[in-house]
Residue frames relative to the residue before (quaternion, step in Angstrom):
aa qw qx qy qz dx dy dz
X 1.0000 0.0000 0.0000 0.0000 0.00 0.00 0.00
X 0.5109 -0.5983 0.5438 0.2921 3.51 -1.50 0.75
X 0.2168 -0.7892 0.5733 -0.0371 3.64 -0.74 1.47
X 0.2718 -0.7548 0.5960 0.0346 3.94 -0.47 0.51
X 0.2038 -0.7637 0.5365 0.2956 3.85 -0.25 0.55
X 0.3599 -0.7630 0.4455 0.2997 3.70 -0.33 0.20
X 0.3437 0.6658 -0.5403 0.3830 3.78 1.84 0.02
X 0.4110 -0.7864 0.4169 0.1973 3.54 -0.63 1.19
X 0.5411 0.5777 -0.1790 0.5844 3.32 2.10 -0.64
X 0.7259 0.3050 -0.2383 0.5686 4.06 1.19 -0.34
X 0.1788 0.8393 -0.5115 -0.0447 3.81 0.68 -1.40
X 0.0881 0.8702 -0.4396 0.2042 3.61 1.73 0.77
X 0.0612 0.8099 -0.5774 -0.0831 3.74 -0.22 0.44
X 0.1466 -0.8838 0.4154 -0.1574 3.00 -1.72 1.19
X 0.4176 -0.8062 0.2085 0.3635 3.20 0.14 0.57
X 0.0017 0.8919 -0.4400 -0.1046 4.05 0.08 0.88
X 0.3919 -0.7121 0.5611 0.1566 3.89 -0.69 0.91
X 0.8721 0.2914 -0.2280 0.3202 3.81 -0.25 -1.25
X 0.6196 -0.5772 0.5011 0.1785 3.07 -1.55 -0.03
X 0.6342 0.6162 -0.4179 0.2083 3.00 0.43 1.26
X 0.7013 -0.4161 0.1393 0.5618 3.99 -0.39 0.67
X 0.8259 -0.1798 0.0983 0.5252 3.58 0.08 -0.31
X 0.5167 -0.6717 0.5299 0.0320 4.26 -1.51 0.52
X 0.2997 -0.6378 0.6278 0.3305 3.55 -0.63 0.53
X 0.4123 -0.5548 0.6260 0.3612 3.83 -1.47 0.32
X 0.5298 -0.6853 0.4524 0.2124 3.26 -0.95 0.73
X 0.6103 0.5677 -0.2438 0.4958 3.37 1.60 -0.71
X 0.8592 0.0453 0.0477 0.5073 3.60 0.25 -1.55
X 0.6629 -0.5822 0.3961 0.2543 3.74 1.20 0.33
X 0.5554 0.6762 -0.3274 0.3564 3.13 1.32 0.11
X 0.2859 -0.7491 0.4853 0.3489 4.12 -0.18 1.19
X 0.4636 -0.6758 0.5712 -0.0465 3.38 -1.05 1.44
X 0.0447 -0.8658 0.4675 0.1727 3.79 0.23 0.38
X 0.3172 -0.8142 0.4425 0.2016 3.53 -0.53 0.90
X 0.3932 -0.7213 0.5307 0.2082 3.52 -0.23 1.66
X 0.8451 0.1095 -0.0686 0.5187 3.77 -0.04 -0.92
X 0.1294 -0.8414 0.4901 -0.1872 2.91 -0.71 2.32
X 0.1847 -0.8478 0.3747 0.3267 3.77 0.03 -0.26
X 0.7389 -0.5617 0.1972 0.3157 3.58 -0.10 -0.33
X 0.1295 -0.8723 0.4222 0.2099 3.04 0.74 1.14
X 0.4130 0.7068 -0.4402 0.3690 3.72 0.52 -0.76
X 0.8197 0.2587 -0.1765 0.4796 3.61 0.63 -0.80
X 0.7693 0.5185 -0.3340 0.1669 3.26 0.79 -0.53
X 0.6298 -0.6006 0.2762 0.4078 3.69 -0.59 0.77
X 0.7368 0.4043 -0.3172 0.4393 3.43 0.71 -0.94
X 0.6431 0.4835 -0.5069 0.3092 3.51 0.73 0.03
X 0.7093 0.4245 -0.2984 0.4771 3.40 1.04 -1.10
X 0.2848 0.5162 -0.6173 0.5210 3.75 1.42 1.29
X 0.7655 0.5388 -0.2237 0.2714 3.31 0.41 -1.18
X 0.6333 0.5209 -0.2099 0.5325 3.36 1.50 -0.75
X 0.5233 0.6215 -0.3489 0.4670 2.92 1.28 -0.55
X 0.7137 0.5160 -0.1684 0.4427 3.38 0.20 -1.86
X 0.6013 0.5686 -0.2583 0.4984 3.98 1.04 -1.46
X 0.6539 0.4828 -0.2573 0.5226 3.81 0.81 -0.81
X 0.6846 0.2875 -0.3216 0.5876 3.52 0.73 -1.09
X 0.4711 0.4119 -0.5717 0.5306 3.79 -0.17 0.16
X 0.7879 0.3063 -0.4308 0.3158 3.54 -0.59 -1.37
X 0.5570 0.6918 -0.3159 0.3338 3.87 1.16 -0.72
X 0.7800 0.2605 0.2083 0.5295 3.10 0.97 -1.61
X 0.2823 0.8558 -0.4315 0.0411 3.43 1.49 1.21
X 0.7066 0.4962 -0.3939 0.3152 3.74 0.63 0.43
X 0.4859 0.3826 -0.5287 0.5813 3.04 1.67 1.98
X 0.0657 0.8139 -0.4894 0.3062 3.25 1.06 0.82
X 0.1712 0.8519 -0.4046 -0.2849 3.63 0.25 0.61
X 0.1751 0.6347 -0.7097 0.2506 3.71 0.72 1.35
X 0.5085 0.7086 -0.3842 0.3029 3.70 0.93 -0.58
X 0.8357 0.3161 -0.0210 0.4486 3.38 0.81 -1.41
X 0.3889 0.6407 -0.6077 0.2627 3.66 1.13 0.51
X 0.8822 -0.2416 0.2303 0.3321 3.10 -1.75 0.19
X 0.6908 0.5476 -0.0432 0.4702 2.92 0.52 -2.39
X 0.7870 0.3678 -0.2402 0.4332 3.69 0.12 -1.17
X 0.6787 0.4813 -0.3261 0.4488 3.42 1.02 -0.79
X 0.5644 0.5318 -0.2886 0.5615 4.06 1.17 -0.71
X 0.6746 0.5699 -0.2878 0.3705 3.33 0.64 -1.10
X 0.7190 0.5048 -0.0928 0.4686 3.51 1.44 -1.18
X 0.5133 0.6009 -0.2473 0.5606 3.08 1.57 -0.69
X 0.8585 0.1337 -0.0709 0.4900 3.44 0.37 -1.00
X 0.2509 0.7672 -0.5421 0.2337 3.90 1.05 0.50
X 0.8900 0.1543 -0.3386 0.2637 3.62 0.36 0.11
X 0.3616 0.6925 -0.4750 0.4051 2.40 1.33 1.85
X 0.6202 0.4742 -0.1345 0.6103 3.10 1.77 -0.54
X 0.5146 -0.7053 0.4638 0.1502 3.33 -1.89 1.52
X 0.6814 -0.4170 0.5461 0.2523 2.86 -1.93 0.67
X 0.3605 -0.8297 0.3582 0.2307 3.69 -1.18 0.02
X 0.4282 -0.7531 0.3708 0.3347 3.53 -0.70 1.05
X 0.8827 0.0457 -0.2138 0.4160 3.91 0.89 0.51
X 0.1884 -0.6685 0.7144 0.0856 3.59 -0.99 0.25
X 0.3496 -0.5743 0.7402 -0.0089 2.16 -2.38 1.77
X 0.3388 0.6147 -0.7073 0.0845 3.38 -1.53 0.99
X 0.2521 0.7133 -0.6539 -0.0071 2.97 -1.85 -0.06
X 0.8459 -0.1963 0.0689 0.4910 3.50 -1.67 -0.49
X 0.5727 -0.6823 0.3370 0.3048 3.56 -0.82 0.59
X 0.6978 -0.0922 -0.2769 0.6542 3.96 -0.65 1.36
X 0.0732 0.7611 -0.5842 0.2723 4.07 0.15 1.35
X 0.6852 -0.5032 0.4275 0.3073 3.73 0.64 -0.58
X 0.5101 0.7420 -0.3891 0.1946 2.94 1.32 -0.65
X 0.7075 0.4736 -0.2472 0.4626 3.51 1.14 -1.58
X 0.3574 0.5548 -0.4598 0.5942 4.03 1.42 0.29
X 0.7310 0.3835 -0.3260 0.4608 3.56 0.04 -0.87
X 0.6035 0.5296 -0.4260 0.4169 3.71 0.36 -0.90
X 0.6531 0.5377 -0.3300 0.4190 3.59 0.68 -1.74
X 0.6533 0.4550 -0.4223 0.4334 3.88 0.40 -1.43
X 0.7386 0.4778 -0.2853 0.3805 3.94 0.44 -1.47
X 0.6759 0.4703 -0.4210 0.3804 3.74 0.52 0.30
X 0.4280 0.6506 -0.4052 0.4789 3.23 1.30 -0.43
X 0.5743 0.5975 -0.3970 0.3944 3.34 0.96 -0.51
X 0.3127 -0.8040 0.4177 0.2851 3.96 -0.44 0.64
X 0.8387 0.0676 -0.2786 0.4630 3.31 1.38 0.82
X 0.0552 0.6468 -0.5875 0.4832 2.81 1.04 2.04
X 0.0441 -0.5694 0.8152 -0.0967 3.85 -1.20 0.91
X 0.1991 0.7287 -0.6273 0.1893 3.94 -0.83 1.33
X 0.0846 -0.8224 0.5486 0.1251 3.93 -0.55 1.31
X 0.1064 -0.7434 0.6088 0.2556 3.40 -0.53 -0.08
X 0.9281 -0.0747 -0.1539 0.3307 2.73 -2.22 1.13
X 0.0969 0.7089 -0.6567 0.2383 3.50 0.19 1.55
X 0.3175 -0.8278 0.4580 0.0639 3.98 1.26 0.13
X 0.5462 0.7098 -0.4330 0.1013 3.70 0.84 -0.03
X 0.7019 0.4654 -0.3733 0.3891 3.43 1.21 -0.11
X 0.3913 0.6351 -0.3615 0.5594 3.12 1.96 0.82
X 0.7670 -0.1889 0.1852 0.5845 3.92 -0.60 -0.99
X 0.7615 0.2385 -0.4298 0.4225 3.53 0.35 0.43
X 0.0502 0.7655 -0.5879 0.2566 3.72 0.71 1.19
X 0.8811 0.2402 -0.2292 0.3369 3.67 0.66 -0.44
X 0.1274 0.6307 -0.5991 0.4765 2.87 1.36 1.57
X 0.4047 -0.7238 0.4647 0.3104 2.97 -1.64 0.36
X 0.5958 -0.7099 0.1152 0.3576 3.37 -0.45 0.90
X 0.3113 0.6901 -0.4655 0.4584 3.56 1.75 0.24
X 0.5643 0.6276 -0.3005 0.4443 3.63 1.09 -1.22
X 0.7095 0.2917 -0.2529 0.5895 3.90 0.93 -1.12
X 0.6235 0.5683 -0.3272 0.4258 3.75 0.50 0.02
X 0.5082 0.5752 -0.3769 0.5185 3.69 1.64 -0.60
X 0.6657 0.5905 -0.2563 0.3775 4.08 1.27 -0.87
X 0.6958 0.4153 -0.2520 0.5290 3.46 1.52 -0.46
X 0.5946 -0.5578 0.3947 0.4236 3.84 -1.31 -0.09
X 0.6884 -0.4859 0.4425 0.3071 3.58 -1.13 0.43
X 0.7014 -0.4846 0.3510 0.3873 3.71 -1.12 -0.15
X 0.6660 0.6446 -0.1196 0.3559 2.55 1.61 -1.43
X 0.7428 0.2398 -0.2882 0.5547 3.31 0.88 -0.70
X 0.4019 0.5256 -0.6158 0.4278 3.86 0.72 0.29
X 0.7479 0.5074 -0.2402 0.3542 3.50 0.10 -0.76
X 0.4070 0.5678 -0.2601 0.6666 3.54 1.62 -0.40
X 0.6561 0.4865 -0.3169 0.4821 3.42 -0.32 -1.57
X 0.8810 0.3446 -0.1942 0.2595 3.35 -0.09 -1.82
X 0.3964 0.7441 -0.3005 0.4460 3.25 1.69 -0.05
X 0.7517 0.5807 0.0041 0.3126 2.82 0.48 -1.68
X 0.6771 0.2323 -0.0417 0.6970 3.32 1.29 -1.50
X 0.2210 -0.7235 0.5972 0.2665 3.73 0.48 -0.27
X 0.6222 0.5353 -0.4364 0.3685 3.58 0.72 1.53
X 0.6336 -0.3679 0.3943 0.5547 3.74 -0.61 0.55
X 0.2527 -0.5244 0.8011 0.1392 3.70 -1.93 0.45
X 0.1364 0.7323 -0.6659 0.0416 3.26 -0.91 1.52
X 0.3044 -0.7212 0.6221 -0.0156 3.36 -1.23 1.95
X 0.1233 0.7471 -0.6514 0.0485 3.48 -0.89 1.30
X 0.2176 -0.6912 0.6144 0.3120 3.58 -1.40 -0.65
X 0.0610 -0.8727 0.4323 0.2186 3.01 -1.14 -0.08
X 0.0718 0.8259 -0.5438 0.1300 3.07 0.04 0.73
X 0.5085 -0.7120 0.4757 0.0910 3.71 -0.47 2.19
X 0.7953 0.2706 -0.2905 0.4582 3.99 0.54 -0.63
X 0.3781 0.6951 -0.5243 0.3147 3.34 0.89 0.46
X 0.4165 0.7826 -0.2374 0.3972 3.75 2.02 -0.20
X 0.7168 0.6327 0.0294 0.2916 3.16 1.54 -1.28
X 0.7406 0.4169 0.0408 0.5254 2.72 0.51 -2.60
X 0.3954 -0.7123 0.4879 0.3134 4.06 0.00 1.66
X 0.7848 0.3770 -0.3240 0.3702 3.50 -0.05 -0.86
X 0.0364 -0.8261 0.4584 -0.3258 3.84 1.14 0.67
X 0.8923 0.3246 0.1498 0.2758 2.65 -0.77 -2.44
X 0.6132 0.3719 -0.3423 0.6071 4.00 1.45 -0.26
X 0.3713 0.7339 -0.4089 0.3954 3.34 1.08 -0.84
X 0.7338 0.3761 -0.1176 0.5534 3.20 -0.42 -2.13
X 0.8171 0.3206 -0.4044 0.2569 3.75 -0.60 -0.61
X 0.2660 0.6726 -0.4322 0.5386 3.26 2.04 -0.39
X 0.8874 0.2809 -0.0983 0.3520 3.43 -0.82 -1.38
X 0.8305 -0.0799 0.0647 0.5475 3.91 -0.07 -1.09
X 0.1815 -0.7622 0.6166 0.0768 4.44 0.99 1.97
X 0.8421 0.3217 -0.2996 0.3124 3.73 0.46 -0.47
X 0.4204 0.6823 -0.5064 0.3183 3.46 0.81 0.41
X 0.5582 -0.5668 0.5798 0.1764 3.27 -1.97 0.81
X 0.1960 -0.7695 0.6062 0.0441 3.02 -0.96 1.44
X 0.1045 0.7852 -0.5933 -0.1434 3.91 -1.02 0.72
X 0.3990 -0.6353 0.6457 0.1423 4.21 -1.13 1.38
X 0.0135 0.5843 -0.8111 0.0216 3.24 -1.15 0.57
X 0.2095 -0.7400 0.6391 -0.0130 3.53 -0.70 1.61
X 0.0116 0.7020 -0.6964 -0.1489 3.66 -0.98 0.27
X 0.7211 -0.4038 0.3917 0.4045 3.74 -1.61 0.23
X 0.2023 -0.8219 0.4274 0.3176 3.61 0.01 0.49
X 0.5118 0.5240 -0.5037 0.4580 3.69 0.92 0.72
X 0.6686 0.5317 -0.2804 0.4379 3.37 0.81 0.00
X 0.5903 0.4568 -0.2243 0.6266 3.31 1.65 -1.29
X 0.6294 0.4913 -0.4163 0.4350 3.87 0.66 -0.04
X 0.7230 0.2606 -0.3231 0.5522 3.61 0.74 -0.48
X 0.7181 0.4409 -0.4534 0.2905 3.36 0.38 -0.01
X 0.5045 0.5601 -0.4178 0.5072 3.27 1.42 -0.43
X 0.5860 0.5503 -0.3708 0.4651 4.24 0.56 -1.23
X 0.5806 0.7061 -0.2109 0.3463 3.75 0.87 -1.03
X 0.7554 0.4253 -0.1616 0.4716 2.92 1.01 -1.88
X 0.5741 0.4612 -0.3530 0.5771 3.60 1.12 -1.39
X 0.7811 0.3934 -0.3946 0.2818 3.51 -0.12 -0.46
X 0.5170 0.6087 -0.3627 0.4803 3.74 1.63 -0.17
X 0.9514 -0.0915 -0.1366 0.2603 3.36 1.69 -0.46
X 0.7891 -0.4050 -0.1505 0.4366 1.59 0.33 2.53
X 0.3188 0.7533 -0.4035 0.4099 3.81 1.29 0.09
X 0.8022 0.0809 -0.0465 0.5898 3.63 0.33 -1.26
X 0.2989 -0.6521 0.6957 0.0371 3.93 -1.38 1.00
X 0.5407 0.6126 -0.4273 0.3870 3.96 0.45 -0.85
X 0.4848 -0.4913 0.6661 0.2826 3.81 -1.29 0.25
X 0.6770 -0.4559 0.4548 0.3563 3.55 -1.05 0.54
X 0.7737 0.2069 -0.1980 0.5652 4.10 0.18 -1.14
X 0.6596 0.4615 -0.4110 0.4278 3.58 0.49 0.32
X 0.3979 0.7553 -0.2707 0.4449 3.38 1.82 -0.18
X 0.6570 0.2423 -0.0063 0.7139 3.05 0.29 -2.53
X 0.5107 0.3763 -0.6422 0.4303 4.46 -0.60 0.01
X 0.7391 0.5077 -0.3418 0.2814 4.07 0.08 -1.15
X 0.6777 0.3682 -0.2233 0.5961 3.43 1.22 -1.21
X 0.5943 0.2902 -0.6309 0.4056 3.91 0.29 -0.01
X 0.6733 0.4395 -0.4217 0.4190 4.21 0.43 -0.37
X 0.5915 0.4983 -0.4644 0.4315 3.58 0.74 0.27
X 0.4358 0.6900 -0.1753 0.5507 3.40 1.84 -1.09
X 0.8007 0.1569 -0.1278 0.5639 3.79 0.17 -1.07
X 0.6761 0.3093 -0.5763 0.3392 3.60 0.18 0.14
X 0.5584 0.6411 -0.4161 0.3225 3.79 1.10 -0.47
X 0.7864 0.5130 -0.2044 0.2767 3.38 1.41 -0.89
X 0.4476 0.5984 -0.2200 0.6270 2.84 2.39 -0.01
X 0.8187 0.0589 0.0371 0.5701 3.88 1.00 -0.36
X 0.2966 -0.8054 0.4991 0.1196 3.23 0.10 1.74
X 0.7600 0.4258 -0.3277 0.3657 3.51 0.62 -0.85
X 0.5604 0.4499 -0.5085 0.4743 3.28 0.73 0.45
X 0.3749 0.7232 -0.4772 0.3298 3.79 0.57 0.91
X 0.4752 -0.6348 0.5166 0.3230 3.44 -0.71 0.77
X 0.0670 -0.7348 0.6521 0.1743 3.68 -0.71 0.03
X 0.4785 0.7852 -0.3758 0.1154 3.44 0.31 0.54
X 0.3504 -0.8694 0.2877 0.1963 3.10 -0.05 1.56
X 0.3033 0.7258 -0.4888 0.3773 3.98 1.84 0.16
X 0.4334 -0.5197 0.6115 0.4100 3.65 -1.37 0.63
X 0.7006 0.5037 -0.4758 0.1705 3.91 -0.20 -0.55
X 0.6487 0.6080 -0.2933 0.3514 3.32 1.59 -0.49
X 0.5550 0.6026 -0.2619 0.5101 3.07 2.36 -0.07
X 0.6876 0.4804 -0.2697 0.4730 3.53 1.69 -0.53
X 0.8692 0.2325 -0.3432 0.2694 3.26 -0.25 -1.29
X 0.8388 0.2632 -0.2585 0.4004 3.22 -1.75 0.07
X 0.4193 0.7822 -0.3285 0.3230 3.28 1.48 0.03
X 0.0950 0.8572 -0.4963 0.0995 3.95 1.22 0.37
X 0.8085 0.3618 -0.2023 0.4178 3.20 -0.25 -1.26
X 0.7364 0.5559 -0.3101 0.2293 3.15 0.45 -0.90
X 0.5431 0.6361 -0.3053 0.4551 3.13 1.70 -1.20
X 0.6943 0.5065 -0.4263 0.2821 3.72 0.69 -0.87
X 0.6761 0.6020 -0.3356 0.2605 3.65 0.60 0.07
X 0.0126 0.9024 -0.4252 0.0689 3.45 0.95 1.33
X 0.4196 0.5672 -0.6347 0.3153 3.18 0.52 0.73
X 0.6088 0.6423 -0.2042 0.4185 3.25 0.79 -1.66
X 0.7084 0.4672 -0.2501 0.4663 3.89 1.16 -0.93
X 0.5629 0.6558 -0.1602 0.4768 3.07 1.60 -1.29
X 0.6158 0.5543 -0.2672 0.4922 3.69 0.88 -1.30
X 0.7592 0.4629 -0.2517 0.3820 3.57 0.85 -1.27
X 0.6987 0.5820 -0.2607 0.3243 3.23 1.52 -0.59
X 0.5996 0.6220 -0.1782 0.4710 3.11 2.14 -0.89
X 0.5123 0.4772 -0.4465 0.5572 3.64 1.55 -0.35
X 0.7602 0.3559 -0.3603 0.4069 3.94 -0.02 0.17
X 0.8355 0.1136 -0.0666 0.5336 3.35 0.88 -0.64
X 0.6198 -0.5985 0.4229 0.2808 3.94 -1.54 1.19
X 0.4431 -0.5398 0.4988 0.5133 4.32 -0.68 0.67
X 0.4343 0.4745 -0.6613 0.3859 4.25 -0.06 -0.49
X 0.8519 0.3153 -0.2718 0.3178 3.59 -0.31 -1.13
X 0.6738 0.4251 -0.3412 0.4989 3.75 0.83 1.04
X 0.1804 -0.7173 0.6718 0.0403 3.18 -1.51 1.23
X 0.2125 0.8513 -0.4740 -0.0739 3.18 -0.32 0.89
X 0.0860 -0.8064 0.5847 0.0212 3.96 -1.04 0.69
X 0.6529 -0.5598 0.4641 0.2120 3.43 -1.74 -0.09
X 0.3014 -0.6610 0.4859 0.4859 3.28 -0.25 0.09
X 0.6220 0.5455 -0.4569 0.3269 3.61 0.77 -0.64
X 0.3502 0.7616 -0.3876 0.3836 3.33 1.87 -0.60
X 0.8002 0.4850 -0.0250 0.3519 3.11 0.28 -2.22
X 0.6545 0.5933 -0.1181 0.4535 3.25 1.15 -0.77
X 0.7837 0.3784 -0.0549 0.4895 3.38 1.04 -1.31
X 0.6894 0.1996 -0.0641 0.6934 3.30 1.68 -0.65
X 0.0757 0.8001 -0.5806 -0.1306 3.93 0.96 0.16
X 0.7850 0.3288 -0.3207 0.4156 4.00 0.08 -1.22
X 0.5767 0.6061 -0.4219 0.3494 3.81 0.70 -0.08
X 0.4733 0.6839 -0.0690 0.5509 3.18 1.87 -1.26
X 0.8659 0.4096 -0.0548 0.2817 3.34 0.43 -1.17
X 0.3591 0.6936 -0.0898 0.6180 2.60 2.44 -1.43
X 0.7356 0.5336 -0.1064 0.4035 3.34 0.22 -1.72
X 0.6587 0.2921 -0.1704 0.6721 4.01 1.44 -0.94
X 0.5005 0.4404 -0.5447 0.5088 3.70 0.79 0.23
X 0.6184 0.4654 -0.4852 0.4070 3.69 0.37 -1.31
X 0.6233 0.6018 -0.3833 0.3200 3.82 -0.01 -1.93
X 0.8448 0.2924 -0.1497 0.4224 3.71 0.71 -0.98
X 0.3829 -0.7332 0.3916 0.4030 3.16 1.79 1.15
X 0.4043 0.5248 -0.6607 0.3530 4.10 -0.01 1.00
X 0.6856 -0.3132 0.5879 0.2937 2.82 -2.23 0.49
X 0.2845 -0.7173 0.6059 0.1934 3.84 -1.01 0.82
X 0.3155 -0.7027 0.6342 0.0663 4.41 -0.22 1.29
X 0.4309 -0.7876 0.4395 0.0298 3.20 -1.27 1.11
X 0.7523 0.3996 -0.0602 0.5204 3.40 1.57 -1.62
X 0.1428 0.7487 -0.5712 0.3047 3.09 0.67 2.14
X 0.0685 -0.6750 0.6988 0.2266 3.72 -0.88 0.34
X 0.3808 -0.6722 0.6324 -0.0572 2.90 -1.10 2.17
X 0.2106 0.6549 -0.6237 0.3711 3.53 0.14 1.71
X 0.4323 -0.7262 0.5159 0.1396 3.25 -1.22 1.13
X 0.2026 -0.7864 0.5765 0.0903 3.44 -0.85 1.08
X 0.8293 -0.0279 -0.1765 0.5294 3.82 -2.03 0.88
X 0.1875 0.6734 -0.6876 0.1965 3.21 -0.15 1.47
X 0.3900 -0.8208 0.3655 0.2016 3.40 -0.89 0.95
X 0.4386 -0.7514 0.4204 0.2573 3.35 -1.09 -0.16
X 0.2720 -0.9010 0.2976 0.1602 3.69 -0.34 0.70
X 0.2806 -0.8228 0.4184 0.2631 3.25 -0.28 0.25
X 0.6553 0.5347 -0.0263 0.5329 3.16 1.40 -1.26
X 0.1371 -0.6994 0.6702 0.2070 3.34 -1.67 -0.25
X 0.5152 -0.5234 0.5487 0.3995 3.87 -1.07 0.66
X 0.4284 -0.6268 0.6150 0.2129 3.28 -1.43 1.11
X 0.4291 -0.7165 0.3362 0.4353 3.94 -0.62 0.54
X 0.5860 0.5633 -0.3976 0.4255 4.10 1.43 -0.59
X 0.6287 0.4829 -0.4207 0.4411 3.53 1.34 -0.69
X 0.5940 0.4535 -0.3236 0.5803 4.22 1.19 -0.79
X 0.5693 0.5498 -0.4614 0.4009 3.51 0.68 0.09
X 0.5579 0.6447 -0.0807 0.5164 3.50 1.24 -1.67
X 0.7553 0.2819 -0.2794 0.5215 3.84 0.70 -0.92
X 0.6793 0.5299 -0.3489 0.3688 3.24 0.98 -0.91
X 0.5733 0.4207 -0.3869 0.5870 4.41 1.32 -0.63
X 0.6496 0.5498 -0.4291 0.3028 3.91 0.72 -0.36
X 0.7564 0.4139 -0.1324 0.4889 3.25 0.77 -1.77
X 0.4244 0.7902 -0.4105 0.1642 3.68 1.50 -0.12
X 0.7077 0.4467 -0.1478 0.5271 3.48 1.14 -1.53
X 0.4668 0.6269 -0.4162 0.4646 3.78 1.39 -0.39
X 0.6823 0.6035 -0.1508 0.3840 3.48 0.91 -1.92
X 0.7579 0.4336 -0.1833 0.4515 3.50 1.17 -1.17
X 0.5462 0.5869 -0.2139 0.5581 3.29 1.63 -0.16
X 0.4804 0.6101 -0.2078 0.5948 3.32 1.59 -0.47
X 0.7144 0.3768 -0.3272 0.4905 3.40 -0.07 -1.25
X 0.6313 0.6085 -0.3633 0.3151 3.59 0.75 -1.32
X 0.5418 0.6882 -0.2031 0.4377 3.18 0.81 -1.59
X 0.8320 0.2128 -0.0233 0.5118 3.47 0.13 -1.30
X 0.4553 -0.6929 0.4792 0.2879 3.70 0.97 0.13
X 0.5916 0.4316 -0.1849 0.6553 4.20 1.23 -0.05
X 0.4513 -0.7548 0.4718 -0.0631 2.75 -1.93 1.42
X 0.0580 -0.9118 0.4004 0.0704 3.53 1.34 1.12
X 0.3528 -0.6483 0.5691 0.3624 4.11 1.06 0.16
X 0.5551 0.5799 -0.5854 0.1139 3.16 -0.52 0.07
């Protein structure tokens, strides 16, 4: 069937065959939900697939993500190849992976996304995150060529979160550049609840969502020992909404390891409202020439179904208030929100 992206900034249409809940857009990366599904429960080739998805999870060192080209060269020659000079993260769906797209266009921009290692794959060795970037050799090419610096980043947006992040990184690359794409956290709550709920992750109405996690929120703060201690990144993600919106508190943790020189931080409304000024501005930070012949289209924008009740946007807005005012402090600037 003939699919339509609903990103109002791509609206790319395409042609889509299988049978599953929703599609990346081929254009901007956005998950497309697929209105007319069929039953998967019955069908044969899926419960091939589940099958096959189980024996992988059983038997993960015939995985054959293991043995592509790329991953297998990459591994072979990781300690020949560099570490990166910056990381993207910030508030969750914030813009960040928009930003990543604009900075490669850049002809000597090298940017991975969501390689997660100072998250759950921290006990790889670190030759293992080096196998993901480019060698010396072709930095040096590159820099030939353009007669600019090679700058090698990643980005990966929950690296914002997960506390143990931020020693991690200074452990491994103390001099990398750090860029935050912040988003309103009343916005980054429903869009984040959205996404888990597009798949199929969250079931809860929106104010029955954020009503559960502020009571999960006040009974922890009344009885410490009923805290999870778990040191797994998932116990930092899911259903995790509210919590994520307080970036000062993330921010604080990020400044005990590393000096403000080594941060760029903006809004998405920033990024959005002024995108090439913004961009320009993260070309400069990474001492590059700023490039002109970018199509400034937004990328994995989501799709709603719903609308924020106003008592529940009331409720985020008296919560996330004192969080917000601590913010401005933090950053010395007045972000309205």
């Amino acid at each position: 069937m003939k699919i339509t992206c609903h990103n109002k900034d791509c609206k790319f249409q395409f042609e889509y065959n299988g049978n599953e809940m929703w599609t990346d857009c081929p254009k901007c990366s956005s998950k497309v939900i697929i209105k007319e599904t069929s039953s998967r429960d019955d069908d044969d080739n899926s419960r091939f697939r589940n099958y096959l998805r189980n024996w992988v999870r059983k038997h993960p060192k015939y995985n054959p993500y293991n043995f592509s080209k790329d991953d297998i060269l990459g591994k072979i020659t990781s300690k020949y190849r560099l570490l990166p000079d910056f990381l993207i993260f910030g508030g969750t769906r914030s813009g960040a992976m928009t930003l990543q797209r604009y900075l490669i266009k850049h002809p000597t921009v090298y940017c991975k996304r969501n390689i997660h290692f100072f998250e759950y794959t921290i006990t790889n060795d670190v030759n293992w995150y080096k196998s993901h970037f480019p060698t010396e050799n072709y930095k040096n090419k590159t820099e030939k060529k353009f007669n600019q610096p090679l700058r090698i980043g990643e980005q990966t947006g929950t690296y914002m979160f997960y506390p143990e992040v931020p020693s991690r990184v200074q452990k491994t690359i103390p001099n990398v550049k750090l860029i935050a794409v912040l988003r309103n956290p009343i916005d980054m709550v429903f869009s984040r609840y959205n996404h888990m709920r597009n798949q199929g992750i969250e079931v809860s109405p929106f104010d029955e969502a954020v009503n559960m996690e502020i009571k999960r929120m006040d009974i922890i703060e009344k009885d410490e020992k009923l805290k999870i201690h778990n040191p797994f990144f998932e116990n930092s993600m899911i259903f995790n909404y509210i919590r994520h919106g307080n970036y000062a508190e993330k921010l604080k943790d990020w400044f005990k390891h590393f000096s403000r020189e080594q941060f760029l931080i903006f809004t998405n409304t920033e990024l959005t409202n002024d995108t090439a000024k913004f961009v320009k501005k993260t070309f400069e930070f990474l001492d590059l020439e700023p490039i002109n012949n970018i199509d400034y289209i937004k990328h994995n924008v989501g799709e709603y179904s719903n609308k924020m009740d106003n008592s529940t946007k009331k409720k985020l807005e008296d919560y996330f208030k004192p969080f917000n005012e601590e913010l401005n402090k933090l950053l010395e600037r007045n972000l309205n929100w």
